[in-house]
N, C-alpha and C positions, 0 to 999 in steps of 0.2 A: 383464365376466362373460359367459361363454360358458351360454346357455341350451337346454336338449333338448328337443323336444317333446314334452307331456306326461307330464316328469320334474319331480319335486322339487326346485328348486334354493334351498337357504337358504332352506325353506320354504316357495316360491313355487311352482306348478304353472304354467306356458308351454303351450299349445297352438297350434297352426297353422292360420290361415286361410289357404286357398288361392282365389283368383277366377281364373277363367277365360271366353274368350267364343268361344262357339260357332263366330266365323270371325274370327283376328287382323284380316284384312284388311275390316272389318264395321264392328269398332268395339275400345274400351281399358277396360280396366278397373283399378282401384286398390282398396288399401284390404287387398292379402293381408300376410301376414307373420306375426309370433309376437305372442301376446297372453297377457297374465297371464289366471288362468281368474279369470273373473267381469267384468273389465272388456269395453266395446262397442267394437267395431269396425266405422266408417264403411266402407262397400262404395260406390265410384262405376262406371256403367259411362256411355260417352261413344262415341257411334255417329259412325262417320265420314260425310262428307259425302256424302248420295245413300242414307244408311241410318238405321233408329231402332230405339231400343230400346222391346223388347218385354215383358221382365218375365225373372226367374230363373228358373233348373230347376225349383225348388222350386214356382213358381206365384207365389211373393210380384213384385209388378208396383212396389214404392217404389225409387225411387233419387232421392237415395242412400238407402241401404238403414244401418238400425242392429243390428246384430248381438249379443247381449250372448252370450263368448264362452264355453262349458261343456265342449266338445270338439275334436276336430281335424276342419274341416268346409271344402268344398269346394263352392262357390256356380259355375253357368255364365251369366254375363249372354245373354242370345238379342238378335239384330239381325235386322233384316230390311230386305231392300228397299225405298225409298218409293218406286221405278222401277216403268214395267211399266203393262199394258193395266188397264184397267178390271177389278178384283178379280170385278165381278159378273158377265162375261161368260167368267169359266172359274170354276167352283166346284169344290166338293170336298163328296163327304157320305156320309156320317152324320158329323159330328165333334164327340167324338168316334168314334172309328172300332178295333173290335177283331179283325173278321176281314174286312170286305173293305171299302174304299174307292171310294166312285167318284167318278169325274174327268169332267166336263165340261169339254170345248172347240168354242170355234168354230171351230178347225182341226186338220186331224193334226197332232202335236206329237210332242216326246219330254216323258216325265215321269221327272224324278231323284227321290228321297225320300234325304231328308240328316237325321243326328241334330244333336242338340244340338252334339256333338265336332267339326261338320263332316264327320264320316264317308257319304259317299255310299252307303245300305244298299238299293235297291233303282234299276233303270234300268229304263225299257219305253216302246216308242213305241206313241201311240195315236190314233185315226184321231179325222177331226170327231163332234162327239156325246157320248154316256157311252159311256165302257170304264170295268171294275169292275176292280179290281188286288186279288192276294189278298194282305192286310197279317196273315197270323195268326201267321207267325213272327215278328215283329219284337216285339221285348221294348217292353212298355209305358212311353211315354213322348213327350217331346215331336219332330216331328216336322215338317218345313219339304220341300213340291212344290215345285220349280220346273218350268215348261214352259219349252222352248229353241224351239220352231217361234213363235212370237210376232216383231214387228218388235224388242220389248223383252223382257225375263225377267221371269215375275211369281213369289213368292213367298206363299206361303199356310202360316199356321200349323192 
């Protein structure tokens, strides 16, 4: 039986869970596909080696994750680095953070700003010390610095 998303079929309503992860190459995720509406959907995500997971788009931090299915819905597991210098000797703050961000380093760096998608939305190098970067365009959400001037990458959500 061939079923459509979010159609009727002999009765039954089918929706679409979609999982996605913020960087294929990070970590895997299981668990999307079509689901009668009402029944749960097991969500797994599984961070590759040198990486861990950090929680959902959504803020929910379980995995596996139980889903009980009402719509056609689209879940992004987040990874991150376990690599990388001491978290506490490059910070970030106010976070969260709605119109400007500052960045501490103990060296001039470059700083990337990556969404959830992987999508790289902001680049800028920044000398030792705080530089303030103006984040007020950038559509509220979740949001990962990398610094590249380190002997390692570190990763800050």
């Amino acid at each position: 039986m061939t079923t459509l998303t979010g159609v009727t079929t002999l009765g039954d309503v089918y929706y679409t869970v979609t999982v996605l992860a913020n960087n294929a190459d990070w970590g895997t995720v299981e668990g999307g596909g079509q689901y009668l509406e009402g029944s749960v959907a097991t969500l797994t995500a599984s961070p590759a080696v040198g990486y861990r997971f950090e929680g959902w788009d959504d803020g929910n931090s379980e995995n596996p994750r139980m889903v009980t299915v009402q719509s056609d819905t689209t879940l992004t597991a987040l990874f991150a680095s376990t690599q990388g210098i001491d978290e506490a000797s490059t910070g970030l703050y106010p976070n969260p953070a709605s119109d400007n961000l500052v960045v501490v380093s103990p060296i001039a760096t470059e700083v990337k700003m990556i969404d959830v998608t992987g999508r790289e939305v902001l680049r800028q190098q920044v000398p030792e010390g705080e530089t303030t970067l103006d984040v007020s365009q950038l559509a509220p959400g979740v949001y990962y610095v990398k610094t590249n001037g380190t002997p390692q990458k570190v990763v800050i959500k």
